[in-house]
N, C-alpha and C positions, 0 to 999 in steps of 0.2 A: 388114637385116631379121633378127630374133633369130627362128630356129625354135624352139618348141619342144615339137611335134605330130610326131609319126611314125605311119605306115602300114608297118607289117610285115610281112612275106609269112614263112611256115614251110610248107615243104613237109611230109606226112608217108605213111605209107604205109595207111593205113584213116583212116575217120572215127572209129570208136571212142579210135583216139589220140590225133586232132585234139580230139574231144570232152575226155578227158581235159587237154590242155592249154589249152586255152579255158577251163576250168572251173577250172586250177588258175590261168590269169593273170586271170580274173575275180575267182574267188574272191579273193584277194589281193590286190586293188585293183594291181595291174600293167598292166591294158587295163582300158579302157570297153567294148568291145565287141570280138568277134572273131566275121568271116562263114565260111565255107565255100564253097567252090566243088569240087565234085566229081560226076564223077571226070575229073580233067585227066593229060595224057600226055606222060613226060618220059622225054626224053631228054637222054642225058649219061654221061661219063667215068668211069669209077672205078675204080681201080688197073688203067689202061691198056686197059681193053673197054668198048664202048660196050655202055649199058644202054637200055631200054627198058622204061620201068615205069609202071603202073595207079597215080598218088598221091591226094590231096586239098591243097589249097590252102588257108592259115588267112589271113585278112587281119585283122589286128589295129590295133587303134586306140588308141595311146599317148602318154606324152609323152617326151620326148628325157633327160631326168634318169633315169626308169626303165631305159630299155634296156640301158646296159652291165653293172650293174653287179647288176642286178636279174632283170629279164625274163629276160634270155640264160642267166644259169645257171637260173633256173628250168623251162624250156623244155629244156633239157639233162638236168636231172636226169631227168626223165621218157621225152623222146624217146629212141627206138631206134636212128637212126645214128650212125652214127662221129662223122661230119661232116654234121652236121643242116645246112638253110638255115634261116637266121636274117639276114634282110637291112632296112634299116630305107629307106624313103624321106621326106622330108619333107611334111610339109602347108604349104607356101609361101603357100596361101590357102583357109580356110572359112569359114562363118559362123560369128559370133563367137557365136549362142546354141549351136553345135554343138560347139565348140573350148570355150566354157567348161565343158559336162555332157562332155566328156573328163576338162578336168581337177578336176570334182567326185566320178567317177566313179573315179581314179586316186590321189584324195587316200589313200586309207588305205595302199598301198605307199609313198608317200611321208613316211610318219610311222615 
């Protein structure tokens, strides 16, 4: 089975950032769509003390040609961490009228 749908998660630390990046992987034809879940509580390691912090959760909607080489630095360019989460899982199975307005919706980073 050839993926080539991903589901994205970036953590970030406000909406306003999250918005900033949504808007620049929309704008750019990089995602179809990206939701927001906030405010979600993370915990985790970083340079040896555990943290505990207020974030937002971006879940984006992509296709697997984009991600590396595309999405990821652009997401970068903008975000504030060191080491931003930028993690990709596949869509193994949607509808095909949803999987196809992905990839009409992604067509212009692709060009």
């Amino acid at each position: 089975m050839d993926i080539n749908h991903l589901v994205v998660f970036i953590t970030v630390p406000s909406v306003e950032i999250g918005q900033e990046i949504a808007d620049a992987l929309v704008d750019q034809g990089l995602a179809a769509c990206v939701n927001f879940i906030s405010p979600i509580n993370s915990i985790y390691m970083w340079q040896g003390k555990k943290q505990n912090d207020e974030e937002t959760l971006l879940i984006v909607k992509t296709t697997q040609d984009l991600f590396s080489e595309k999405l990821v630095p652009a997401v970068q360019e903008i975000h504030p961490y060191e080491v931003p989460e930028i993690i990709a899982l596949p869509i193994i199975l949607g509808s095909e009228n949803y999987l196809n307005w992905i990839d009409e919706n992604t067509k212009q980073g692709r060009e």
